[in-house]
N, CA, C and O of each residue as an XYZ file, in Angstrom:
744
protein
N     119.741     42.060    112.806
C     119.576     43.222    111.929
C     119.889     44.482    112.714
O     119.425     44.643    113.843
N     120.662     45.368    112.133
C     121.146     46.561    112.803
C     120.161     47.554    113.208
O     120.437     48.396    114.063
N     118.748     47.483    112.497
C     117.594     48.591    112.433
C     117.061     48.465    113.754
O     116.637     47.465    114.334
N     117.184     49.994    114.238
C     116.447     49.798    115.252
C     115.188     51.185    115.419
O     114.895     52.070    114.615
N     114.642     50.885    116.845
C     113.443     52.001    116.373
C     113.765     52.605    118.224
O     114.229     51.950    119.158
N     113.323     53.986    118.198
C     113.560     55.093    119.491
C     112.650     55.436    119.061
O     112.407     55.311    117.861
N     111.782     56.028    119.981
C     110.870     57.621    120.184
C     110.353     57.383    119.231
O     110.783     58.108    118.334
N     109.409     56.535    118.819
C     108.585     56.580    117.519
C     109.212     56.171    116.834
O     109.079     54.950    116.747
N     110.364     56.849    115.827
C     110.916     56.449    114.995
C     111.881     55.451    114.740
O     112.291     54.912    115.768
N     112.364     55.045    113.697
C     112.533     53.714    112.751
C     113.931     54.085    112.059
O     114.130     55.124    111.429
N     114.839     53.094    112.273
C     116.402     53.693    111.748
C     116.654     52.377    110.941
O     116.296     51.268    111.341
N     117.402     52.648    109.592
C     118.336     51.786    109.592
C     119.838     51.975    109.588
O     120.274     52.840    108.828
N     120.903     51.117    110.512
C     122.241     51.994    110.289
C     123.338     51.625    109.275
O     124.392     52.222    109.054
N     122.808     50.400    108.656
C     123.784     49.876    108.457
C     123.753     49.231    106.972
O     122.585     49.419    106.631
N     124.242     48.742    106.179
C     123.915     47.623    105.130
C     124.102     46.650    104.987
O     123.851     46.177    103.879
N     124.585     45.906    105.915
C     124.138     44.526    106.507
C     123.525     43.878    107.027
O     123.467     44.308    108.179
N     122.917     42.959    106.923
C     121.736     42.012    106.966
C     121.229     41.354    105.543
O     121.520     41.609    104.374
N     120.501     40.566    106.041
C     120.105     40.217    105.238
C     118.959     40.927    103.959
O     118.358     41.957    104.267
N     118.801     40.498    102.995
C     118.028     41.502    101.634
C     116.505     41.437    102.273
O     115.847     42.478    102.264
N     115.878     40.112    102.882
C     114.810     39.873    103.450
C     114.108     41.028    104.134
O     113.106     41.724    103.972
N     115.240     40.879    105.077
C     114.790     41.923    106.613
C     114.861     42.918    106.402
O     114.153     43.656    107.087
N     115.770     43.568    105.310
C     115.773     45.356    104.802
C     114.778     45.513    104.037
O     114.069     46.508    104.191
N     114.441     44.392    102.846
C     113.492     45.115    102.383
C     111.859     45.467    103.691
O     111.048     46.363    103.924
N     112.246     43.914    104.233
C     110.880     44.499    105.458
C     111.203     45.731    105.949
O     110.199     46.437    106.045
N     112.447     46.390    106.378
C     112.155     47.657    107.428
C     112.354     48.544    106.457
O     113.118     49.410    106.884
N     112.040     48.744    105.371
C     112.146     49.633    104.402
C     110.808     49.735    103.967
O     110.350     50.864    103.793
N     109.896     48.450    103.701
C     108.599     48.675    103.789
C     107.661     48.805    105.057
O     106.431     48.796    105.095
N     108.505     48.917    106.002
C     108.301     49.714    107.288
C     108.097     51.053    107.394
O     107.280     51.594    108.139
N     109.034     51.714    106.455
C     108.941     52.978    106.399
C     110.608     53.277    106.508
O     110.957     54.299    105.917
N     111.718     52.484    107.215
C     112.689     53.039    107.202
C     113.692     53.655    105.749
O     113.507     53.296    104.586
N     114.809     54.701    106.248
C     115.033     55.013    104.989
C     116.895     54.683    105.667
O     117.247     54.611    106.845
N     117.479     54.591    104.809
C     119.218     54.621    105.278
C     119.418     55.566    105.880
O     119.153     56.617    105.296
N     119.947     55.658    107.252
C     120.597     56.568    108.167
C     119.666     57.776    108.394
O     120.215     58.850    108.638
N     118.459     57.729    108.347
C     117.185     59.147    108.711
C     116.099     58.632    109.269
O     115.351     57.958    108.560
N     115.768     58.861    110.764
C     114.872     58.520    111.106
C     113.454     59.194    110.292
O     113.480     60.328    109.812
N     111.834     57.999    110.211
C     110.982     58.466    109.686
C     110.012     58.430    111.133
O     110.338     57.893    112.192
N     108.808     59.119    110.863
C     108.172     58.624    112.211
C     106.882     57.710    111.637
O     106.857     57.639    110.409
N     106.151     57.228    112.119
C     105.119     56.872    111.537
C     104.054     57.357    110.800
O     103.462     56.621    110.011
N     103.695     58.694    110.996
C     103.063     59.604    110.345
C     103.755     59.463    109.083
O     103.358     58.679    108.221
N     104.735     60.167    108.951
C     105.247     60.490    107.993
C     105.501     59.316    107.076
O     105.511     59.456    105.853
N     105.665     58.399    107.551
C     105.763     57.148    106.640
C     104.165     56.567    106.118
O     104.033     55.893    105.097
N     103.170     56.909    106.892
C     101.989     56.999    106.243
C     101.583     57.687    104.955
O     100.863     57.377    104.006
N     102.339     58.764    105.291
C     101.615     60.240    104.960
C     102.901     60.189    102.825
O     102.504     60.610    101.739
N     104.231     59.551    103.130
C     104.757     59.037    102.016
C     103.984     57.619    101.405
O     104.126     57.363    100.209
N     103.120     56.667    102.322
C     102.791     55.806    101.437
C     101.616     56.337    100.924
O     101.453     56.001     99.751
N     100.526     57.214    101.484
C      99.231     57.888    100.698
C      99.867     58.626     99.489
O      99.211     58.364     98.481
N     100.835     59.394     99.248
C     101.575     59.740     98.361
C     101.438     58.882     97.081
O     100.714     59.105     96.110
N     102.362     57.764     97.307
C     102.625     56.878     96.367
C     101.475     56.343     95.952
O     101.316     56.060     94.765
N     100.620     56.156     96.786
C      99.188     55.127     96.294
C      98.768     56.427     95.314
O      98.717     56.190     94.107
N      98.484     57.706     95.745
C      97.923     58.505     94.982
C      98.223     58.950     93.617
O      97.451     59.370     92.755
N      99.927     58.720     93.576
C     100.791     58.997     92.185
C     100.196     57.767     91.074
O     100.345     57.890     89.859
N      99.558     56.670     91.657
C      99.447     56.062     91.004
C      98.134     56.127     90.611
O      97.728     55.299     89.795
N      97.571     56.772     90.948
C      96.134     57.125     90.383
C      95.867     58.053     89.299
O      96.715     58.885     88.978
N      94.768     57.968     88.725
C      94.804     58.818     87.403
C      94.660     60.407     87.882
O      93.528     60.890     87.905
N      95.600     61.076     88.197
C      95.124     62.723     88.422
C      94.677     63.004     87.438
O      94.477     62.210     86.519
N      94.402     64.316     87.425
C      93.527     65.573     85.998
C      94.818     65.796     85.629
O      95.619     66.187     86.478
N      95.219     65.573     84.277
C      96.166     66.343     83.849
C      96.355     67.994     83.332
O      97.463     68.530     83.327
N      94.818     68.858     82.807
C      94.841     69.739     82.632
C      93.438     70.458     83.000
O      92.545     69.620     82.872
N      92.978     71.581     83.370
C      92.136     72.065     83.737
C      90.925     71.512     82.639
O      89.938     70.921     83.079
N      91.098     71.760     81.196
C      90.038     71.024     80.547
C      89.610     69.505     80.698
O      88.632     69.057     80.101
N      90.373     68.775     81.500
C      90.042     67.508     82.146
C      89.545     67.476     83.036
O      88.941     66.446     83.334
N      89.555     68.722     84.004
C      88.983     69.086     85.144
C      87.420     69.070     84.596
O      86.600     68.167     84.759
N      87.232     70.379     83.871
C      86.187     70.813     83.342
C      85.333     69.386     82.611
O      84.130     69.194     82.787
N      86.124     68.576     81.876
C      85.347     67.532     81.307
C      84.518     66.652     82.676
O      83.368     66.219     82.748
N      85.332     66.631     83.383
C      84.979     65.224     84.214
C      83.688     65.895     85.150
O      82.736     65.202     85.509
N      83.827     67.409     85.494
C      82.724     67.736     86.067
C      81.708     68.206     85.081
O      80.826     68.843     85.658
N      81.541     68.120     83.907
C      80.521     68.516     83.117
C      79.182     67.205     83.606
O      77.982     67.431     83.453
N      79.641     66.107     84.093
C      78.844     65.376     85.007
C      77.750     65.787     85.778
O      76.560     65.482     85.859
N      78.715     66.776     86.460
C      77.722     67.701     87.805
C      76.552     68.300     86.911
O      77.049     69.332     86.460
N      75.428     68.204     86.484
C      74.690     68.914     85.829
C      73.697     69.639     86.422
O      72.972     70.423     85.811
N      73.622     69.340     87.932
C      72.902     70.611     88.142
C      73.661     71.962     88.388
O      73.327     73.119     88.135
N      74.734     71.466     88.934
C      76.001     72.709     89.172
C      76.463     73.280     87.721
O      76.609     74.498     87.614
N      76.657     72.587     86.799
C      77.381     72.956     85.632
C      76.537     73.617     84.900
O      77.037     74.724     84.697
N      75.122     73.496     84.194
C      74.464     73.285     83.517
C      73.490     74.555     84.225
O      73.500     75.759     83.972
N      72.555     73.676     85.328
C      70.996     74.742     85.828
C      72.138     75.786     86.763
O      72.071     76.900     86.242
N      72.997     75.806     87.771
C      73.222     77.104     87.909
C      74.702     77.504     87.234
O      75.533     78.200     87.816
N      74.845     77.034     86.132
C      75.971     77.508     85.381
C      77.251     78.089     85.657
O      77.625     79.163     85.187
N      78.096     77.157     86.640
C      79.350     77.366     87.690
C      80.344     76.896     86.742
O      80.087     75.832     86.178
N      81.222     77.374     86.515
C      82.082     77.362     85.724
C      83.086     77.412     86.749
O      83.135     78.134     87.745
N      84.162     76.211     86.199
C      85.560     76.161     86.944
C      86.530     77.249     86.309
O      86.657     77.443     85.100
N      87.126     77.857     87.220
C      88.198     78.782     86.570
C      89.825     78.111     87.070
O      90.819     78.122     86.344
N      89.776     77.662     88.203
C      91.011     77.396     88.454
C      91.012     75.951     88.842
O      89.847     75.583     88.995
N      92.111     74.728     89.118
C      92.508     73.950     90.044
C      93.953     73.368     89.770
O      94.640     73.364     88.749
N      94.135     72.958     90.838
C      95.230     72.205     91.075
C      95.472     71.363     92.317
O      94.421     70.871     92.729
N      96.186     71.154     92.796
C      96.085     69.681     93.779
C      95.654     70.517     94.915
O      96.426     71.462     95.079
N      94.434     70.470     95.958
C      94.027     70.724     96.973
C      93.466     71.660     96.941
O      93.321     72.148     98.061
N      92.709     72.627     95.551
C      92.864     73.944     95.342
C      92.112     73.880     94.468
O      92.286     72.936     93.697
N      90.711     75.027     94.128
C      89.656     75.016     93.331
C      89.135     76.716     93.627
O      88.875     77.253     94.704
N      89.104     77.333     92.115
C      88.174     78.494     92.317
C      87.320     78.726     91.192
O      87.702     78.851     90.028
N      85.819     78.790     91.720
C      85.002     78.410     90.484
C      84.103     79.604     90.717
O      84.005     80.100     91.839
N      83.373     80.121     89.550
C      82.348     81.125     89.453
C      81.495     80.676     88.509
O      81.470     79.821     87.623
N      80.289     82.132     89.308
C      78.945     81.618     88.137
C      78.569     83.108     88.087
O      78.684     83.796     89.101
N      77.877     83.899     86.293
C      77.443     85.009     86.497
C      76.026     84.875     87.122
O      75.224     83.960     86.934
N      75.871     86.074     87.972
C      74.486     85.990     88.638
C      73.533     86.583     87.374
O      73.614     87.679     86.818
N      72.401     85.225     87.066
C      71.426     85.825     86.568
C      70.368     85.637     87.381
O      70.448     85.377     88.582
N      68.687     85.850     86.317
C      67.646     86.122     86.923
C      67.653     84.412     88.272
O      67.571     84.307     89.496
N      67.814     83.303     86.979
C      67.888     81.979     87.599
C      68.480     81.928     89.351
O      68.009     81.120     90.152
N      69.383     82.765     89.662
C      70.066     82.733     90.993
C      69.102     83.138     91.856
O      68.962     82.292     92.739
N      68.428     84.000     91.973
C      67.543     84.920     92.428
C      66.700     84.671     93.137
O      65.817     83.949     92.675
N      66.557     85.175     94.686
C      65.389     84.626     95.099
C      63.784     85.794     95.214
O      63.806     86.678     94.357
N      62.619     85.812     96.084
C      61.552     86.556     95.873
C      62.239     88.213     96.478
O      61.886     89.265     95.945
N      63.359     88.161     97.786
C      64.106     89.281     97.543
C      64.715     89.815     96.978
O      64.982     90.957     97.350
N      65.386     89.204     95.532
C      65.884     89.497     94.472
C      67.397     89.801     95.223
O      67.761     90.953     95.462
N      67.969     88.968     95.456
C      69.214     88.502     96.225
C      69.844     87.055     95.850
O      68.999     86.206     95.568
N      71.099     86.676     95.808
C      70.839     84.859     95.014
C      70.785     84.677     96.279
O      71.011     85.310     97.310
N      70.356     83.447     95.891
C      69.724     82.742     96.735
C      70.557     81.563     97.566
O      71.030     80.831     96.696
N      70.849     81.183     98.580
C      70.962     80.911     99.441
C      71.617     79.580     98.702
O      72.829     79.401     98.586
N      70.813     78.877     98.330
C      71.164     77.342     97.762
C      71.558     77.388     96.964
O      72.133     76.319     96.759
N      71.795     78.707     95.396
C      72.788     78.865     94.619
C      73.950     79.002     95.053
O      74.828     78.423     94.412
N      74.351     79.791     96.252
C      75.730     79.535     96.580
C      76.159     78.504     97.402
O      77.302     78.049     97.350
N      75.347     78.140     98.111
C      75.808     76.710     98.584
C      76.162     75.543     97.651
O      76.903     74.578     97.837
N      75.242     75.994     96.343
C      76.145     74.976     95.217
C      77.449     75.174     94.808
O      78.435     74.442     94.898
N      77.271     76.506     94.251
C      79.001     76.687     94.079
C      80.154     76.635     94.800
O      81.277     76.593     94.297
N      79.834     76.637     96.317
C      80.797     76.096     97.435
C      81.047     74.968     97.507
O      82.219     74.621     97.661
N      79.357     73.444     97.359
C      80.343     71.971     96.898
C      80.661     72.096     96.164
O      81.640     72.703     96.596
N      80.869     72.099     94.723
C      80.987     72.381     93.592
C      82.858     72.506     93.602
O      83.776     71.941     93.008
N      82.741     73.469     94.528
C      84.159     73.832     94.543
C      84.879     72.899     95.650
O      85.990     72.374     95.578
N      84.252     72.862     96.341
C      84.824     71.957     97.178
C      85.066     70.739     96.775
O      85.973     70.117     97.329
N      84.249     70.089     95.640
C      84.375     68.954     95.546
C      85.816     68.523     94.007
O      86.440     67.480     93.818
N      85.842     69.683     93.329
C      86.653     69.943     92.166
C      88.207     69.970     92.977
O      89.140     69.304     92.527
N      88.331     70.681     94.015
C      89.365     70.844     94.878
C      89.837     69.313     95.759
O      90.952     69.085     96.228
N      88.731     68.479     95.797
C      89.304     67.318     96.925
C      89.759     66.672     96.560
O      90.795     66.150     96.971
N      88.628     66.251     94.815
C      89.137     65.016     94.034
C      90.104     65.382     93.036
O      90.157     64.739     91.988
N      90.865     66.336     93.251
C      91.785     67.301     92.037
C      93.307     65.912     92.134
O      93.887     65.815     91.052
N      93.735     65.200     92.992
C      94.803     64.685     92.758
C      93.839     62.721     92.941
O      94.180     61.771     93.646
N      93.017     62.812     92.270
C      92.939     61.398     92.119
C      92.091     60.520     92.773
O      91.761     59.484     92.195
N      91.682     60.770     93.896
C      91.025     59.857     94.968
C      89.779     60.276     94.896
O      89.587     61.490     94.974
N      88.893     59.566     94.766
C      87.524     59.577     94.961
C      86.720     60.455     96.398
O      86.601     59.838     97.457
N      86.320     61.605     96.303
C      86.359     61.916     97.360
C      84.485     62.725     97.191
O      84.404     63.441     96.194
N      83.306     62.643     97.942
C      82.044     62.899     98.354
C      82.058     64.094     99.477
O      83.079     64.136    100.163
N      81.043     65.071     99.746
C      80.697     65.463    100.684
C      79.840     64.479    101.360
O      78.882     63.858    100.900
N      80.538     64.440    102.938
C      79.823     63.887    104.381
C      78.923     64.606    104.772
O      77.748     64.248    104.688
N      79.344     65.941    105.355
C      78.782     66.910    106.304
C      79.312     68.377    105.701
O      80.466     68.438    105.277
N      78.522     69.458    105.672
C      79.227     70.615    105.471
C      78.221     71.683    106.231
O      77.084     71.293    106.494
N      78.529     72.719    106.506
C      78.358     73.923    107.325
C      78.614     74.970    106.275
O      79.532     74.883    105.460
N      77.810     75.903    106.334
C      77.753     77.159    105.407
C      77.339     78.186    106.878
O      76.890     77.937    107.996
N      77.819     79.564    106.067
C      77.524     80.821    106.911
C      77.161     81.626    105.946
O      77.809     81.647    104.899
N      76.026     82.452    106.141
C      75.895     83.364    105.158
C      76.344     85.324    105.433
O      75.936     86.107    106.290
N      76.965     85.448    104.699
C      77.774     86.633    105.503
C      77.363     87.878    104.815
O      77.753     88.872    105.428
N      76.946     88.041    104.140
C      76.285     89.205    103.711
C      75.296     89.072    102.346
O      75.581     88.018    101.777
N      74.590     89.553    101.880
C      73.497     89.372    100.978
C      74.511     89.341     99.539
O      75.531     89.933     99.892
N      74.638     89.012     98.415
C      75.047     88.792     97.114
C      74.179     89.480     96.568
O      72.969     89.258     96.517
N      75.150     90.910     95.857
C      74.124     91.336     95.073
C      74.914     91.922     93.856
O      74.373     92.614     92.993
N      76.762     91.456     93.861
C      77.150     91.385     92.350
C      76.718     90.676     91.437
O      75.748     89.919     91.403
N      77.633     90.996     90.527
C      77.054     90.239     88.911
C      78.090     89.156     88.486
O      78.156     88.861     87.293
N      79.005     88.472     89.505
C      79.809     87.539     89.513
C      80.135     87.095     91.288
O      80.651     87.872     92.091
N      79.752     85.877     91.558
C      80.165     85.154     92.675
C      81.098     83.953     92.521
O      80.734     82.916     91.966
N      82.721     84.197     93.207
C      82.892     83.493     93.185
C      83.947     82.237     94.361
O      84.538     82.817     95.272
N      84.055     81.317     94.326
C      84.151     80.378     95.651
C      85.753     79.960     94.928
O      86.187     79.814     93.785
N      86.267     79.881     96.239
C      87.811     78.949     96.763
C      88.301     78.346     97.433
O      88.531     78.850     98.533
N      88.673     77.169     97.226
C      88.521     75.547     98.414
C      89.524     75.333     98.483
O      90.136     74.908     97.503
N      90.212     75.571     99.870
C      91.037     74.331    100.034
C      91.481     73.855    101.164
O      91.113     74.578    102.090
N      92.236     72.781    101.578
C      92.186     71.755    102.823
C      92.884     72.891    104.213
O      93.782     73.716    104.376
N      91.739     72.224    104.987
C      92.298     73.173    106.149
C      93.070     71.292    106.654
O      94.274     71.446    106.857
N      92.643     69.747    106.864
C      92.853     68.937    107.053
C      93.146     67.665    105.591
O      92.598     67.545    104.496
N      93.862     67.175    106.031
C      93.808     66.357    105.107
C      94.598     64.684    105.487
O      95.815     64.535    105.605
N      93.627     63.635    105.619
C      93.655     62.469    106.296
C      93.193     61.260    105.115
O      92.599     61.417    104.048
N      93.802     59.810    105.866
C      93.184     59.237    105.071
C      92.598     59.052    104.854
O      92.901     58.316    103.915
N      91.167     59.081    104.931
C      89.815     58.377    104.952
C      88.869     59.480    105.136
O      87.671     59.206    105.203
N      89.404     61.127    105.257
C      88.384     61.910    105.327
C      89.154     63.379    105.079
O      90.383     63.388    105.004
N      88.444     64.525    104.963
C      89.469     65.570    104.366
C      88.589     66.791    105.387
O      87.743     66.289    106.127
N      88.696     67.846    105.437
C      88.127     68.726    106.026
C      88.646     70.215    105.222
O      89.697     70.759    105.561
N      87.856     70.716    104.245
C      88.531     72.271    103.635
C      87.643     73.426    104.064
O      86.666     73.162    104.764
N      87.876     74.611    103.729
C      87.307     75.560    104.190
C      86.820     75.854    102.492
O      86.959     74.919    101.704
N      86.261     77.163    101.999
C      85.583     77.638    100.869
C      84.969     78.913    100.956
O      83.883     79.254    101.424
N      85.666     79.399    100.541
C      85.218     81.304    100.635
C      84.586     81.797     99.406
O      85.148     81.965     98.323
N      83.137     82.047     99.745
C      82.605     82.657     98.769
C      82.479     84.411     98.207
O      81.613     84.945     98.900
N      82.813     84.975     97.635
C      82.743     86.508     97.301
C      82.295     86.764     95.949
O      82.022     85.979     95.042
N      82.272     88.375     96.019
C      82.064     88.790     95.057
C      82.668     89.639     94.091
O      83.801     89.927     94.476
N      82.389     90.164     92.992
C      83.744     90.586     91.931
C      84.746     91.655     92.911
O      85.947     91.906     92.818
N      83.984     92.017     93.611
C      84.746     93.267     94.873
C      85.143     92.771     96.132
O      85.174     93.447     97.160
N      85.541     91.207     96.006
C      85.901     90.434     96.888
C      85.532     90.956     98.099
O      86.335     91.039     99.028
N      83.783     91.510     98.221
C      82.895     91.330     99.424
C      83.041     89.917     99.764
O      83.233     89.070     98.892
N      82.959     89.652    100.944
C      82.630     88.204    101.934
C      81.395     88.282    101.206
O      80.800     89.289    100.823
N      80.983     86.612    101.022
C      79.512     86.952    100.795
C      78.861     85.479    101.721
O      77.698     85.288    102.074
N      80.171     84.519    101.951
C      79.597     83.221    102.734
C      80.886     82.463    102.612
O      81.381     82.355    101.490
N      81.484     81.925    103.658
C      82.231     81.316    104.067
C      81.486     79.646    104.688
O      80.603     79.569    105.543
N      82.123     78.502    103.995
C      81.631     76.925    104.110
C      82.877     76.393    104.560
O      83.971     76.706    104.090
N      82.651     75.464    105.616
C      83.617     74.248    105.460
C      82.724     72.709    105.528
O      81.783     72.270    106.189
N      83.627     72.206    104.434
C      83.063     70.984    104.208
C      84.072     69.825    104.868
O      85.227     69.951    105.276
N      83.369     68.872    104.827
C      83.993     67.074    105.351
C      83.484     66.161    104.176
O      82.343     65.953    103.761
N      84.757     65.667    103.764
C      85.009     64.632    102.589
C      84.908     63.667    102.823
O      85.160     63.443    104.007
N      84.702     63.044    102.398
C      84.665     61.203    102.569
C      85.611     61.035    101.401
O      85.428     61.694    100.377
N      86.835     59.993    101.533
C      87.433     59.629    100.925
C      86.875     58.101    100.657
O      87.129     57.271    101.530
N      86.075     57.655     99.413
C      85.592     56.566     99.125
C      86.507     55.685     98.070
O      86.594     54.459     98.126
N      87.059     56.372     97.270
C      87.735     55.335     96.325
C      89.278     55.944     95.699
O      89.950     55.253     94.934
C-alpha cells in the first residue's frame, strides 16, 4: 500500500491498492494527497459522532429542554436569551427573591445563572454534558435591575470541556466572572 505516515501525520498517495487497506487508512484518518495529524483526525471524528446527535434546532428548543432546570428557570427566574453551538447568554430581572440581608443579590443567585449558562452553552450541540468543578469570583456587588451571564469554551476535549462565563449588569458592570469544568457523560 502506497500510504505512508512522517512526523505524525498520515498520507495517502496514490489509488492503488487494494479497497480493504484504503478504506482502513481512511478510517485512520487519512484523506487523498493531505496530510491529517492525529488530533485533527480526532477532533473530525468528534465532529461526525456529534452531527449525529440530536442538536437544539431552535432557541425555543433550547428554552423547552431547560424548562427542566426548575430551580434556575422557575425559583430564580433565568431566562435564556441567546445560544448557539459553544455559546449561551442568559438573564434574570433582579427581584426582592435575589436579595440578600444586605439587599445586594446574592451570591448563589448568580452563581446560578452562571451554571445555568454554562450548562445551556456546553450541551448546545448535542452531547450530554454536567458541571465537575467550577470556580466563581465575585467582582463587584450587583445592584442593577437586570444581570446577565455569557459562556463559552475557553477548552474543548473529549471527555471534558473547560468555559469561562461573565456575569454583568444592564451597564455591562463586571459583576462576577466563573469558569466551569464539564464532564462530557453522554
Amino acid at each position: 500500500m502506497p500510504g505512508i505516515r512522517t512526523g505524525g501525520e498520515q498520507h495517502i498517495n496514490s489509488l492503488t491498492g487494494d479497497l480493504a487497506t484504503i478504506d482502513r487508512w481512511i478510517e485512520e484518518g487519512c484523506e487523498w494527497g493531505r496530510p491529517i495529524s492525529h488530533e485533527a483526525f480526532l477532533q473530525v471524528k468528534a465532529e461526525e459522532e456529534i452531527s449525529e446527535m440530536e442538536k437544539f434546532k431552535s432557541i425555543d428548543e433550547v428554552r423547552e429542554y431547560f424548562s427542566g432546570d426548575k430551580f434556575a428557570t422557575e425559583a430564580a427566574g433565568i431566562e435564556i436569551v441567546e445560544a448557539r453551538a459553544q455559546y449561551a447568554k442568559c438573564r434574570f430581572r433582579v427581584e426582592d427573591v435575589h436579595l440578600n440581608a444586605a439587599n445586594v443579590v446574592m451570591g448563589g443567585a448568580i452563581y446560578t445563572l452562571a451554571d445555568l449558562t454554562f450548562a445551556v452553552a456546553a450541551n448546545s450541540e448535542g452531547v450530554h454534558t454536567v458541571t465537575a468543578s467550577s470556580n466563581i469570583s465575585f467582582l463587584a456587588p450587583a445592584t442593577g435591575k437586570e444581570l446577565y451571564a455569557e459562556a463559552k469554551p475557553i477548552k474543548e476535549g473529549r471527555t471534558i470541556c473547560l468555559y469561562e462565563v461573565r456575569v454583568y449588569d444592564e451597564t455591562d458592570r463586571n459583576v462576577a466572572y466563573a469558569t466551569m469544568t464539564g464532564a462530557h457523560v453522554g
